[in-house]
Each structure stands twice: as structure tokens, then as C-alpha cells.
C-alpha positions in Angstrom: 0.0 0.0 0.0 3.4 2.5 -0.3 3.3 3.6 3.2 3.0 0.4 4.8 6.7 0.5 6.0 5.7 2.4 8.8 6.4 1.3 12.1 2.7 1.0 13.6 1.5 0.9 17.2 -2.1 -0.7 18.1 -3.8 -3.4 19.4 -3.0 -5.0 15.4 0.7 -4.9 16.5 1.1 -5.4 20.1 1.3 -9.4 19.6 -1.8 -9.8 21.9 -3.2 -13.3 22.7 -5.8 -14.3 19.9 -7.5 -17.1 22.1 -7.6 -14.2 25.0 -9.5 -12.5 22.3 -11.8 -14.5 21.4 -12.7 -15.5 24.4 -13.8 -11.4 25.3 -17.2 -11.2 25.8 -17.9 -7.0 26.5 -21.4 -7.5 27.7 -19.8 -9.3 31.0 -17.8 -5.9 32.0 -18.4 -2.3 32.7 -17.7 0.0 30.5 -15.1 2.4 31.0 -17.0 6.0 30.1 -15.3 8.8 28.6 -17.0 11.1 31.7 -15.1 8.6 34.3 -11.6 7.9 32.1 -11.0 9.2 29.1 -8.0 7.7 27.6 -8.8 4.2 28.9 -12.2 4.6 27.5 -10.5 5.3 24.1 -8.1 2.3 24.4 -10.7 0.2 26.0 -12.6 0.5 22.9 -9.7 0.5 20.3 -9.1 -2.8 21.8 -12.3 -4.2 21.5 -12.2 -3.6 17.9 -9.3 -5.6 17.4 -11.0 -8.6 19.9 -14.1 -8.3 17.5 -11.8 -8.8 14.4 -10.4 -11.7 15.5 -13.6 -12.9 16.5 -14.1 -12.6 12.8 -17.6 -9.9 13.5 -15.9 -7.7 11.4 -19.1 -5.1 10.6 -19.2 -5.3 14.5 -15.6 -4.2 14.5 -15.9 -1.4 12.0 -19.0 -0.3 14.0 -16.6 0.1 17.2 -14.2 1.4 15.4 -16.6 4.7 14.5 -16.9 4.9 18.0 -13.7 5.0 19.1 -13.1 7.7 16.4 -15.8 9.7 18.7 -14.6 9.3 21.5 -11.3 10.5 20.3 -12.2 13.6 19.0 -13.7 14.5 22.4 -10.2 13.8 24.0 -8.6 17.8 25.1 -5.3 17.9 24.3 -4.5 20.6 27.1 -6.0 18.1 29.7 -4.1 14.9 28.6 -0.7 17.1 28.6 -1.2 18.0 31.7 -1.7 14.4 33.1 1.6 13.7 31.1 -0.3 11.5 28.4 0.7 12.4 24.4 -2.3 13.6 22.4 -0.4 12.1 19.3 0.2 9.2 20.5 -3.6 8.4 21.3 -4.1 9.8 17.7 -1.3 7.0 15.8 -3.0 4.4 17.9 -6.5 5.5 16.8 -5.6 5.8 13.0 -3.5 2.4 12.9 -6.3 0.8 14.1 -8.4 2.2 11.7 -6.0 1.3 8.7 -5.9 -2.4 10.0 -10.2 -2.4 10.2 -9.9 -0.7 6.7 -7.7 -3.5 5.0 -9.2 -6.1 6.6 -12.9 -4.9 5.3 -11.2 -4.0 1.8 -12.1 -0.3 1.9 -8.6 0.2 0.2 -9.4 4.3 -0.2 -10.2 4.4 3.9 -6.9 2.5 4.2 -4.9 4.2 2.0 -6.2 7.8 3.7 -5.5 6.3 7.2 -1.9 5.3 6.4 -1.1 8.9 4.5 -2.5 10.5 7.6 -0.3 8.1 10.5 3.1 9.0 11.7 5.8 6.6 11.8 5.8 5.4 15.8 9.2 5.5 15.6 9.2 9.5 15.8 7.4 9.2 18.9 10.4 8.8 21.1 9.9 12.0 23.6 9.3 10.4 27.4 5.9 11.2 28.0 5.1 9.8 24.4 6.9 6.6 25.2 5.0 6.5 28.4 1.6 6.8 26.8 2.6 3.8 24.2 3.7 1.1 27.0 0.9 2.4 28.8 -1.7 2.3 26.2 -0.1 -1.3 25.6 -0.6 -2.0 29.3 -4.7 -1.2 29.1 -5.1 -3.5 26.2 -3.6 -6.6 28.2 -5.7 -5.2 31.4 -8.9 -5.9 29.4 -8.3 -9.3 30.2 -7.9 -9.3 34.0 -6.3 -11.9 35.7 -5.6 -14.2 32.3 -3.6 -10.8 31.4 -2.2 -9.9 34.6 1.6 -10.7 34.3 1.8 -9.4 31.0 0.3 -6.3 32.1 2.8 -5.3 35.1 6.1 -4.7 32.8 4.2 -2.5 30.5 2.6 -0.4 33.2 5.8 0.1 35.1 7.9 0.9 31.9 4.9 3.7 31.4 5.3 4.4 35.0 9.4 4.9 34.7 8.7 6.8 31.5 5.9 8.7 32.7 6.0 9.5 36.4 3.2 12.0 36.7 0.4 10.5 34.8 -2.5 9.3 37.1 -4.0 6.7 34.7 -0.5 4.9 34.4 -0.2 4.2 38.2 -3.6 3.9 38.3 -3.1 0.5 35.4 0.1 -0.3 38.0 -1.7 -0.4 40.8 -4.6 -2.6 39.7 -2.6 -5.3 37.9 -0.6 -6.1 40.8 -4.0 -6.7 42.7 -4.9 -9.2 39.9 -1.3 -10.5 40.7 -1.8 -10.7 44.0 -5.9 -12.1 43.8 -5.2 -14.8 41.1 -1.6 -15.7 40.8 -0.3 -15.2 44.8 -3.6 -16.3 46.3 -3.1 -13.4 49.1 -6.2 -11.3 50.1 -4.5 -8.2 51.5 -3.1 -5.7 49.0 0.9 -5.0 48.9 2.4 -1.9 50.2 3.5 -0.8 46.6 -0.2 -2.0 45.3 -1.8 0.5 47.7 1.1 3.1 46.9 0.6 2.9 43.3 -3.3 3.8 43.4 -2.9 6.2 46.1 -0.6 8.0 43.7 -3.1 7.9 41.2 -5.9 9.8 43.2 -3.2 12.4 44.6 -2.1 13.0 40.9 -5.6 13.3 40.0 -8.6 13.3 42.7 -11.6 12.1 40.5 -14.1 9.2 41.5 -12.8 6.6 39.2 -9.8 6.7 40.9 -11.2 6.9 44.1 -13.7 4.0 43.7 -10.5 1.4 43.2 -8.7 3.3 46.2 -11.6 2.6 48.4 -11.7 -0.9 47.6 -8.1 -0.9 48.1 -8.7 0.1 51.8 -12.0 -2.5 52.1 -9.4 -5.2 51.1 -6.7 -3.9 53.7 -9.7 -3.3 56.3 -9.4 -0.3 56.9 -13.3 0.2 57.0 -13.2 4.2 57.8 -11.2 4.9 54.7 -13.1 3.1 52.6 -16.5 4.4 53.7 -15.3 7.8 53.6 -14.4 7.8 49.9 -17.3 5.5 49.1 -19.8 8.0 50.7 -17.7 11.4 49.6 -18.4 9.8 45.8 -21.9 9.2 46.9 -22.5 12.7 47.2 -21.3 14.0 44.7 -23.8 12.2 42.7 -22.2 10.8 39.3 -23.9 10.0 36.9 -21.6 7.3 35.3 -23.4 3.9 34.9 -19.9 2.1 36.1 -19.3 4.5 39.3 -22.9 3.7 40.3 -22.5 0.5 39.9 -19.2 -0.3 42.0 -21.2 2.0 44.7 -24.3 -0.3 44.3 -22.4 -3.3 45.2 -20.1 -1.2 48.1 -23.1 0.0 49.7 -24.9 -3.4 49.8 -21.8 -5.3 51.2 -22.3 -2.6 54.1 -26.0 -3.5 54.0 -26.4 0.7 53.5 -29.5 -1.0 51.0 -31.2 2.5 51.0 -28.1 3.9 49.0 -27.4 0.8 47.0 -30.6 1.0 45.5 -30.7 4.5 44.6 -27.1 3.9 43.1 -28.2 0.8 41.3 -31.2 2.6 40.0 -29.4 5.5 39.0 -27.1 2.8 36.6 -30.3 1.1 35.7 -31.6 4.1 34.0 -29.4 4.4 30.5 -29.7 0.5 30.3 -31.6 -1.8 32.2 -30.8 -4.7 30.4 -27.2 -4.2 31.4 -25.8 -7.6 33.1 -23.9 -6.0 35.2 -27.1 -3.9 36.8 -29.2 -7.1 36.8 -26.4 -9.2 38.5 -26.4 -6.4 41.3 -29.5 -5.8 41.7 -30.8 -9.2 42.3 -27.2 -9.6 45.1 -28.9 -6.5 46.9 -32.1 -8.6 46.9 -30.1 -11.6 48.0 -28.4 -10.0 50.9 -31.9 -8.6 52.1 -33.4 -12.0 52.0 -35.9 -11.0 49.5 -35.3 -14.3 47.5 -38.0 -14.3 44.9 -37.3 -10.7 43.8 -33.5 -12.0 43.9 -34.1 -14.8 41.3 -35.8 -12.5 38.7 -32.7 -10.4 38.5 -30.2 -13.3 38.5 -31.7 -15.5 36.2 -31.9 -12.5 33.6 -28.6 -11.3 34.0 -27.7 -15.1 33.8 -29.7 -15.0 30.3 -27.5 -12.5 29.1 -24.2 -14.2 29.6 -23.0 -13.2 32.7 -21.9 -16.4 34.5 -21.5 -15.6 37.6 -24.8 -14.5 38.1 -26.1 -17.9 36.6 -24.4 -19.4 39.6 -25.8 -17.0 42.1 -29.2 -17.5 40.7 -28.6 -21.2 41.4 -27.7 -20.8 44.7 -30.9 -18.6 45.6 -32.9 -21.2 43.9 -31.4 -23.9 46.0 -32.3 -22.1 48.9 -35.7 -20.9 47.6 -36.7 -24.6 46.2 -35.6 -26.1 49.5 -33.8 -29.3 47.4 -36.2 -29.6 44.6 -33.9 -27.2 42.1 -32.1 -29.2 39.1 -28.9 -27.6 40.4 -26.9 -30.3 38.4 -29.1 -29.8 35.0 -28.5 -26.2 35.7 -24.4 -26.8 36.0 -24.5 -29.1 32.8 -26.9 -26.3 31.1 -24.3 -24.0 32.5 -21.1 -25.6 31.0 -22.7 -26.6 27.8 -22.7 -22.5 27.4 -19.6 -21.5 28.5 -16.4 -20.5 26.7 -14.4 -19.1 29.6 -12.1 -21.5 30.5 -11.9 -20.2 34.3 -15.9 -20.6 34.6 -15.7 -24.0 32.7 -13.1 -25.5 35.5 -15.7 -23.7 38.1 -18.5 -25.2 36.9 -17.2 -28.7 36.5 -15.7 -28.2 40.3 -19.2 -27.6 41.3 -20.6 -30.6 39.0 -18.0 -32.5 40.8 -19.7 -32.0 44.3 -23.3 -32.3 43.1 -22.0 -35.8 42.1 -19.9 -37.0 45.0 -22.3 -35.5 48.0 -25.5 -36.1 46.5 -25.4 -38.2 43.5 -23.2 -40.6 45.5 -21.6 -40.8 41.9 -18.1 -41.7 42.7 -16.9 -42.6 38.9 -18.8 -39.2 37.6 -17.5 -37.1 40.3 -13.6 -38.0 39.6 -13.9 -38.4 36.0 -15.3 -34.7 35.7 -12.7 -33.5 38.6 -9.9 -35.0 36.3 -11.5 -32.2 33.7 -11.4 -29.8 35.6 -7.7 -29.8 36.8 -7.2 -30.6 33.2 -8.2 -27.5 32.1 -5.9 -25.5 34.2 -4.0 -27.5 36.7 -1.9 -24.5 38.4 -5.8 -22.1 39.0 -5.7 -20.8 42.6 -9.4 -22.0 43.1 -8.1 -25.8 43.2 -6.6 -24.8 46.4 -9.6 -22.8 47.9 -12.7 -24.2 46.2 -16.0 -23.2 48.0 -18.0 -25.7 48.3 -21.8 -24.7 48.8 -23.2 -28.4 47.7 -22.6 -29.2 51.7 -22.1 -25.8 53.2 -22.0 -22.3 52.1 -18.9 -21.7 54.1 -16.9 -24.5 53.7 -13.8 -24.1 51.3 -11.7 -27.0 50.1 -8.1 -28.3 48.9 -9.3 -30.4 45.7 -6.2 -31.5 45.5 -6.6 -33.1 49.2 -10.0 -34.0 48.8 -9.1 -36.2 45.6 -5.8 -37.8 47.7 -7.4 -38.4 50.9 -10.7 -39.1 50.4 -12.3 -39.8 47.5 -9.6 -42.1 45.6 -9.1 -44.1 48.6 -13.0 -44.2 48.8 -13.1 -45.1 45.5 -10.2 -47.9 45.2 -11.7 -49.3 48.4 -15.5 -49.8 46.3 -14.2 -50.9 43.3 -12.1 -54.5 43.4 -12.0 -54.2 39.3 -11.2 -51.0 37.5 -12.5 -50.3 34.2 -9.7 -49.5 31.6 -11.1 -45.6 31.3 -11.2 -45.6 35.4 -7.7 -47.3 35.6 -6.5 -43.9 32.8 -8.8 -41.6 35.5 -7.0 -42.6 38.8 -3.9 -42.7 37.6 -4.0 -39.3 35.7 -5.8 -37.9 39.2 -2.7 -39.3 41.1 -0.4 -37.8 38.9 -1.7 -34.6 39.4 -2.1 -34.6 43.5 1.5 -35.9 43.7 3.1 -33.0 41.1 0.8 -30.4 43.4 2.6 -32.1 46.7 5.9 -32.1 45.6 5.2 -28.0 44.2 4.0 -27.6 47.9 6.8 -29.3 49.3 9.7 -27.7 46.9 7.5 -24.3 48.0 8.1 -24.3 51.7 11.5 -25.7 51.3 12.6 -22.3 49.4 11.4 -20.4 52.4 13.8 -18.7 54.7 13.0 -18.6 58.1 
């Protein structure tokens, strides 16, 4: 196309995981609005085009693509300069994404205008434009969460070196090392450099998206004044932002404030009421004020729109509401049948697991589907701490344990002859609870005391 020598930066060229992408599913997050965060709503979106054109819905990419072009153009230059963020950086991103969309649709003239227009990335060398490109880098990989987490760190701190005094940079920092911390570590209280990182973020720039991840920050390190202090001084300044409404929906009903959580939830309910996320919260402040039925409504149609962990949470107020009678299995196998996550997958055939072994009394179904589930991801931090509501809603286990110590001995001790596929099953199950023990063991061994 003549100009295509030029060094590009965008989602197209940042070498980001095509399964990760297809596997994105936007209706299941919040969006990011350009009120709340500007430059992550941009890149949120940029990136979501290229997820949709690996997905191969290519008119649905073009479509987000028009909108990212919007939300550019009501970007102010002045305002991103002085968070330290390059205006022409955001602007190369933008137009190589649009030149990527362009060629892949065959609109050769769009292409062709988009590449005369782009400037080679390799002129953007100044530090607060370097920042902005491992930072922009960093938000794309954030889209995925934890499945992104460890790819997201060295890009954000590289933006962070480069780019000191931008907000949204430790802002990316601060949240990927909780993911780190949540999903790879296993710990529940955040790191001192986790909590310095977002605290720098809402001292470089004091606005409630900030200050809704820096209260949950301090409701994770329980410090319980802190965090109701933001939570309420964002309260009353009334936003109007369906993702700030939401986060202070679901604060204000884990502090059973229900009054406030529903006037919150309400108030994100209005642009969209079909929004998962609103359903999903709406029927948990339900739940939490034991108004079941009302619960179920809102679960089972935010369940209906994809959002999987309110399909579980429906099941669970049915099992309560049913009193035993609920087809919680048919609703797993329903569930699974569904699903293209792999963490909900292994979650679901965890809990399919259970149903079997504690009230099934379906030994060969329960290991033969726990064997799956380690399968699909034998090193996920919920085989360690898997809560088990098919006895009791409080009980967590060690699969890994449970499979060593109770149910293949069970098992072997029932079963004098073992069919050739149960003979594959226990060994394979074996294998894996003796790699996880000697891990443990090699673990604790490391440790200096």
C-alpha cells in the first residue's frame, strides 16, 4: 500500500493473545466511560475492535471502530498534557487501528487515507510519548484481567518509569498487581507498593474513578473508615456514570447501607436496564436482604444475558428458595454446555463435581469430571480454595486433598476391578495430586526462616 513500512503501534501490533480474544465477551464488563476515564475509554474500545476482528464480526468491528473515532475527537489535548499523556500518540493508535479495520474490510481508499495521515511510531520517542505507548499497551492486556495480569505489570511500570506524573499509568500499576496478588499469589490483602501505586493515582488526579478502586483498596486492607469515607464522599457528589454507580451499588450493599445501593443501582439502571452487570447487582442486593424471589428474577436474567457468575448465584438462591427440589446439576451441565471461559468451565465442572460425590453418590462421575477440571488449568488458585456450597456455604476446600485423601481411597476401596477408562482416570488424578505435593513441598523448602 506504499506507506506500509511504517512502524505501527495498536492493538494490530502489540502481539496480543488471539484465544484471550476470542474469548472477550464486553457484555460481561463495565464500560469504562469517557466522563469517568477518558483515555482508557479510548483504548478500552480501540481494543475491543481488534477482539471483535479476531472474532471474525468484522461489521461489529468497524462499527466500534466509528466509536472510538468519537470518542477520540472528544479527548482535550491541554488536559491529557497535563496528566503527562501524548495527544499524538492516542491519535497514531486510533488511525493504525483504523488502517488495520480498513484492510481487513477491503475499503482500500479508507486504508490508504488512514496510512497517508499516521506518523511513523518510531518519531514518537519523547518520554511522555513513550510513556503513553507502553501504557496504552498495558490497558489493552488489562482488558483481560487476571488471564492478562503478568503481561500487564512490565508495561505499566515501563509507562510508570517513563511517565512518572500521569495518574491513569499508576492507576493500570496499581490494579494489575492486585490481579497478581488475587489470582496468581492467592493473598487477600493488598501489597504496600499495590496500595502506593493507586494512592498516587488519586493524589495526581482526585476524581471518583480513581477513588472507587482506592476505596476498595482500603476495604481489602480493612481499613473500613477509609473506605466508607471515599465511598460516601463519591456518593454525594452524585455521578452519573453507569460504572461508578455500579461499584457503589455493590459497596453499599456489602455494608447492608440497601437505601443507598438501590438509589445507586437505580441510577445505573436508567441508560440500560438490560445491562448484566445492573441485573447481576440488583438481584445480590435482593439476596443480601433475604428478599429471594425478587432475587431470582434479576439473577436468572442477568444469567440470560451471559453473565456467569450470576447464573451461579441464581442457582444458589434457587437452592435455597426450592428447598432441594432445584435441578442444580441440570442447571451446571446447562451452565457448562454454554460456556467459553475457561476459568468458569473448571468452576463449573468443580461444582458438577460436588453435586455428584455429596448427592449423587456418583463416585466414577465425580472423579472423572474433577480429572477435567484440573485438566483445564492445573496451576488455578481455586483448586486450592474451592467453596464448596453443595454441603455448606462456608466450607472451602483443597481439591487436591479432597481427591488424595478421600475420594480415591473411597473409591479404590468400592471398586475390586477397575474399568480400563477408570484405571486412565486414577492414575492421571494421582499424577496430578503428587506433582501439586511435591510444588508444595519444593515451595516451603525455598522459604527462609
Amino acid at each position: 500500500m506504499g506507506e506500509t513500512h511504517k512502524s505501527l503501534e495498536c492493538p494490530f501490533t502489540w502481539g496480543i493473545d488471539e484465544d484471550l480474544a476470542r474469548e472477550f465477551d464486553e457484555s460481561q464488563e463495565i464500560v469504562v466511560e469517557v466522563e469517568e476515564q477518558p483515555v482508557l475509554a479510548l483504548v478500552n474500545s480501540l481494543s475491543i475492535t481488534y477482539f471483535l476482528a479476531v472474532q471474525k464480526s468484522h461489521r461489529d468491528a468497524l462499527n466500534k471502530l466509528h466509536e472510538s473515532q468519537e470518542i477520540f475527537k472528544q479527548l482535550d489535548k491541554r488536559t491529557l498534557e497535563n496528566d503527562a499523556t501524548s495527544h499524538e500518540v492516542l491519535e497514531h493508535i486510533t488511525q493504525a487501528t483504523a488502517y488495520h479495520v480498513h484492510t481487513l474490510l477491503d475499503m482500500t481508499s479508507e486504508a490508504k487515507k488512514a496510512m497517508s495521515e499516521l506518523k511513523d511510531s518510531k518519531a514518537l520517542r519523547s518520554k511522555p510519548e513513550l510513556g503513553s505507548i507502553y501504557g496504552c499497551r498495558s490497558i489493552a492486556w488489562s482488558c483481560f484481567h487476571e488471564a492478562g495480569c503478568q503481561r500487564v505489570v512490565p508495561l505499566a511500570e515501563a509507562a510508570v518509569s517513563s511517565s512518572p506524573t500521569c495518574s491513569l499509568w499508576h492507576h493500570i500499576l496499581g490494579k494489575s498487581l492486585r490481579h497478581v496478588r488475587r489470582n496468581v499469589d492467592g493473598l487477600h490483602k493488598p501489597s504496600p507498593r499495590e496500595k502506593s501505586c493507586l494512592l498516587r493515582s488519586y493524589e495526581l488526579s482526585p476524581i471518583p474513578f480513581y477513588g472507587i478502586h482506592v476505596a476498595q483498596m482500603y476495604r481489602e486492607s480493612e481499613e473500613r473508615e477509609k473506605c466508607r469515607k471515599i465511598y460516601s464522599d463519591i456518593y454525594e457528589s452524585r455521578p452519573t456514570s453507569v460504572g461508578i454507580n455500579l461499584r457503589l451499588g455493590k459497596a453499599f450493599t456489602t455494608f447492608n447501607d440497601f437505601v443507598k445501593a438501590e438509589e445507586c443501582l437505580n441510577r445505573a439502571g436508567e441508560k440500560n436496564q438490560q445491562n448484566p452487570m445492573y441485573l447481576h447487582y440488583k438481584g445480590c442486593l435482593y439476596r443480601k436482604e433475604k428478599k429471594l424471589k425478587e432475587a431470582a428474577v434479576y439473577l436468572k436474567e442477568a444469567g440470560k444475558n451471559g453473565n456467569h457468575r450470576a447464573d451461579f448465584d441464581y442457582a444458589e438462591v434457587m437452592m435455597r428458595l426450592s428447598r432441594g427440589s432445584f435441578d442444580y446439576l441440570g442447571h451446571l451441565q446447562r451452565m457448562f454446555e454454554k460456556c467459553e471461559n475457561v476459568n468458569f468451565k473448571q468452576t463449573i465442572l468443580l461444582h458438577i463435581s460436588m453435586q455428584s460425590y455429596y448427592k449423587k453418590t456418583d463416585l466414577d462421575s465425580a472423579l472423572k469430571n474433577l480429572l477435567k477440571a484440573i485438566e483445564l488449568n492445573p496451576d488455578s488458585k481455586q483448586l486450592m480454595n474451592f467453596r464448596n456450597i453443595s454441603v455448606d456455604w462456608n466450607e472451602y476446600l483443597n481439591i487436591f486433598d479432597l481427591v488424595s485423601d478421600v475420594l480415591l481411597p473411597l473409591y479404590l476401596k468400592r471398586r475390586q476391578e477397575l474399568s480400563a477408562d477408570m484405571k486412565d482416570v486414577v492414575k492421571s488424578l494421582k499424577h496430578h495430586c503428587e506433582k501439586q505435593r511435591n510444588e508444595l513441598s519444593a515451595s516451603f523448602q525455598g522459604m527462609t526462616l
